[in-house]
C-alpha positions in Angstrom: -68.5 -53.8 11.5 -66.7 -50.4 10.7 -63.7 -52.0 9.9 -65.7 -55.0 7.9 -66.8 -52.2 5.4 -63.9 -50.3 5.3 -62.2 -53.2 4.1 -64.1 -54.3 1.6 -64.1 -50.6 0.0 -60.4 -50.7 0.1 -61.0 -54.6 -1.5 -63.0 -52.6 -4.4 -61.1 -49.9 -4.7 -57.9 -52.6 -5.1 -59.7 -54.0 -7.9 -60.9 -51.3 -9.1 -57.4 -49.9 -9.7 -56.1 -53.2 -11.6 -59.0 -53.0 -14.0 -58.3 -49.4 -14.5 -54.9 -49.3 -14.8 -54.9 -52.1 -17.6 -58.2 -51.5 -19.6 -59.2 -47.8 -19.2 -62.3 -46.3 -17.6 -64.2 -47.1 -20.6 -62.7 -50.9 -20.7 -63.2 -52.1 -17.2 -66.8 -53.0 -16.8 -68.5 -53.6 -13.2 -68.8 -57.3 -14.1 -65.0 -57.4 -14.2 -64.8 -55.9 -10.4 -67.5 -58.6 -9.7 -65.5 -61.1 -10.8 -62.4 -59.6 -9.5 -63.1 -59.2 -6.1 -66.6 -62.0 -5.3 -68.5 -59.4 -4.5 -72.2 -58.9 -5.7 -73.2 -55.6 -7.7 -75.2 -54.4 -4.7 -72.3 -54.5 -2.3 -70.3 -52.6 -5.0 -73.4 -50.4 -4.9 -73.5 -49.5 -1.5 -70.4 -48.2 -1.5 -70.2 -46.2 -4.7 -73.3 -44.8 -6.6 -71.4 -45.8 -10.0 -68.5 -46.5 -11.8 -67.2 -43.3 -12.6 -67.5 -42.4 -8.8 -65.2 -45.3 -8.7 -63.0 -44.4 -11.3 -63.0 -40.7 -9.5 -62.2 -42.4 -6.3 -59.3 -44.4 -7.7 -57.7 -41.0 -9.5 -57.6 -38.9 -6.6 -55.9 -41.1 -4.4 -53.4 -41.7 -6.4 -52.8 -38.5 -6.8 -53.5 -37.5 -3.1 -50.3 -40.1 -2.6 -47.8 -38.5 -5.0 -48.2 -35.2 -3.5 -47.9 -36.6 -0.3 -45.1 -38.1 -1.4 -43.4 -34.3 -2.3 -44.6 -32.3 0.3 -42.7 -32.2 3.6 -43.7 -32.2 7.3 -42.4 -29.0 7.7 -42.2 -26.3 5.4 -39.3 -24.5 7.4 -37.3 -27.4 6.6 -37.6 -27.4 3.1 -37.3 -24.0 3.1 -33.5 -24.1 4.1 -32.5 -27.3 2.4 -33.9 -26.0 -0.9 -31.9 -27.4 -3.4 -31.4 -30.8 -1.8 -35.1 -31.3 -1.1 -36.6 -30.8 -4.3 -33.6 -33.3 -5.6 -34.6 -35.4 -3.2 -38.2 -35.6 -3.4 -38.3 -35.7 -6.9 -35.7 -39.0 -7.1 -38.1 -40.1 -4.5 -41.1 -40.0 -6.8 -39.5 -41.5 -9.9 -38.2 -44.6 -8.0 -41.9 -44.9 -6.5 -43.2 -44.0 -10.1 -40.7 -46.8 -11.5 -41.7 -49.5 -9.7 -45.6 -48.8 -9.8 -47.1 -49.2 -13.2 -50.9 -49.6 -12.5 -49.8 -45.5 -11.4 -48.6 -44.8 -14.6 -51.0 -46.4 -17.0 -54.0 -44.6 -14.6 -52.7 -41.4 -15.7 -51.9 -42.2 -19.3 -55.1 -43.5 -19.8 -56.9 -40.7 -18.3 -54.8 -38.3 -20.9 -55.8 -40.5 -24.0 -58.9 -40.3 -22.9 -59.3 -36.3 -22.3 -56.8 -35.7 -25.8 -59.8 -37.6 -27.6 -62.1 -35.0 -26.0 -64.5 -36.8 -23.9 -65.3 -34.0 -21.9 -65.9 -35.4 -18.6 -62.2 -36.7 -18.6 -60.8 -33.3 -19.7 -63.0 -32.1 -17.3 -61.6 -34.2 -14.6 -58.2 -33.8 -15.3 -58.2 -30.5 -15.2 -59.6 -30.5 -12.0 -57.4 -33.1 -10.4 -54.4 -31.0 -11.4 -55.9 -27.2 -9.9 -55.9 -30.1 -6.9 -52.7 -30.8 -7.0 -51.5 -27.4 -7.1 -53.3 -26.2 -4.7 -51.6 -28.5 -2.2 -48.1 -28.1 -3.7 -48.8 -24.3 -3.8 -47.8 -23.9 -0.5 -44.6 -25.5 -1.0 -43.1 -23.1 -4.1 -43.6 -20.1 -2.1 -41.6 -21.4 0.9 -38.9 -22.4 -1.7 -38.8 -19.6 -4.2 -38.4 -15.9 -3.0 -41.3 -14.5 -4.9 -39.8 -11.0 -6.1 -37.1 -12.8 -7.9 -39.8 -14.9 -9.5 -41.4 -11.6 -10.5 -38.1 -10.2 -12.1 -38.1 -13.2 -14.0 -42.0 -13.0 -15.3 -42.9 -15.6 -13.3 -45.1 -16.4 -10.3 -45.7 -19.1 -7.8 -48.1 -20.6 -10.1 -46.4 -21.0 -13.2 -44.1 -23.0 -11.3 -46.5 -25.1 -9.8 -47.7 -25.7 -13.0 -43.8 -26.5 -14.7 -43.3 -28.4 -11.7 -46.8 -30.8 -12.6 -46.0 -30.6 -16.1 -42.7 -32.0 -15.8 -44.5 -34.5 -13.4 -46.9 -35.6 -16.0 -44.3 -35.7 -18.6 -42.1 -38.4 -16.1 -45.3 -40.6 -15.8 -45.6 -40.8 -19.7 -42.1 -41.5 -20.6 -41.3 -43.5 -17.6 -39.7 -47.1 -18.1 -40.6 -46.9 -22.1 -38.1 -45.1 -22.6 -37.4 -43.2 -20.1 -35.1 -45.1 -17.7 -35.3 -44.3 -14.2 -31.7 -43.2 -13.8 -31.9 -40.8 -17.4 -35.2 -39.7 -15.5 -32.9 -38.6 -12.2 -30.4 -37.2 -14.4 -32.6 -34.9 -15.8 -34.7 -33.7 -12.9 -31.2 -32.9 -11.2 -30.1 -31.1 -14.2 -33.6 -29.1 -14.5 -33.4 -28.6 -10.6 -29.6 -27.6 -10.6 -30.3 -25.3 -13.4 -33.3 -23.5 -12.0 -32.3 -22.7 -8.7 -28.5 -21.4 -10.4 -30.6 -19.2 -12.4 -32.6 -17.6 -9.3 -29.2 -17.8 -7.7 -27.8 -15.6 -10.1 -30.5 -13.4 -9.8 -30.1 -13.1 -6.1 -26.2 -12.2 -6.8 -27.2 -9.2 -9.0 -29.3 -7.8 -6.6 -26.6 -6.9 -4.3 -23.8 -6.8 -6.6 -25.2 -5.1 -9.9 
C-alpha cells in the first residue's frame, strides 16, 4: 500500500513537472494534472495541500538533483583532484542540462516569473539558491584554500555564489544559443583561469 501511494506521488509529481516545465506555475492548472495523470482532485489532494506545494515540490528536486549531481562522495577526493573535478562535474551537468529541457524551462520560468516581481517566486528563488549553497558550501572550502581567497577579497561564499550564478546563466542560454560544446569550452576556460589565478597566488607566497 506504501509503495501504491508512493507511486502515484511520483505519477503527480511527473505530471506535474511537464505542465510546469511548458506552461509556468501560473499556466498549468490542476485540471491539466487531472487530465494528465486520471487521477481525481481529491487523490491529488491527499498528497499535496495545493498547487504551489506542488510547484515547490517539483523545484526543489530538481535542484536537490543538480547539486547531487556536483557534489562528490568524498570531499578528500575532490580535494586533491581539484582542477579536474570541477572540469568534470561541470561537463557533467551541461550534458545532463542539454538533454533535459523540462529542467531548463522550470528554472527560466521561475526567473520570469520572480523578474516580474511576484513576490512569492522571488521569494522562492531566493530561498532555493541559500539551499543550494548551503549544500555546495562544503565543497569550495575543500577546493579553495581560504587565505588565498582572502588575499584576493573573496570568501567561500562569493564563490558559491559565482559558481550558482554561472549555473543559472548555463540553464538560460543553454541549447538557444548556447551549444553544449561553446558551453564546455567556457566553463574549462573559467575553471582553467580561476584556479591559474589562485595558483599564482600560491607561487607568490613562497617566492615573492
Amino acid at each position: 500500500m506504501a509503495e501504491k501511494g508512493k507511486d502515484t506521488r511520483q505519477i503527480l509529481l511527473n505530471a506535474a513537472r511537464e505542465g510546469f516545465a511548458e506552461k509556468g506555475y501560473y499556466g498549468t492548472s490542476m485540471d491539466f494534472i487531472v487530465r494528465k495523470t486520471g487521477l481525481s482532485k481529491g487523490t491529488i489532494y491527499w498528497h499535496f495541500p495545493g498547487k504551489w506545494e506542488l510547484y515547490k515540490t517539483v523545484l526543489s528536486e530538481e535542484a536537490e538533483r543538480i547539486v547531487s549531481m556536483v557534489l562528490p562522495s568524498d570531499m578528500n577526493d575532490a580535494a586533491s583532484s581539484g582542477r579536474e573535478f570541477l572540469i568534470s562535474r561541470g561537463q557533467r551537468l551541461i550534458d545532463s542540462l542539454a538533454e533535459d529541457t523540462f529542467c531548463r524551462l522550470l528554472f527560466i520560468h521561475l526567473s520570469l516569473e520572480a523578474m516580474r516581481g511576484k513576490t512569492e517566486m522571488i521569494e522562492f528563488m531566493t530561498g532555493l539558491r541559500e539551499s543550494m549553497a548551503r549544500d555546495l558550501f562544503p565543497l569550495f572550502e575543500a577546493l579553495f584554500p581560504g587565505e588565498v581567497l582572502h588575499r584576493r577579497g573573496f570568501s567561500h561564499g562569493a564563490m558559491v555564489d559565482m559558481f550558482t550564478s554561472i549555473l543559472h546563466g548555463i540553464i538560460l542560454n543553454l541549447e538557444i544559443p548556447l551549444g553544449r560544446e561553446e558551453a564546455k569550452k567556457m566553463w574549462n576556460f573559467l575553471i582553467h583561469s580561476l584556479l591559474a589565478s589562485l595558483d599564482d597566488e600560491k607561487y607568490e607566497k613562497f617566492t615573492g
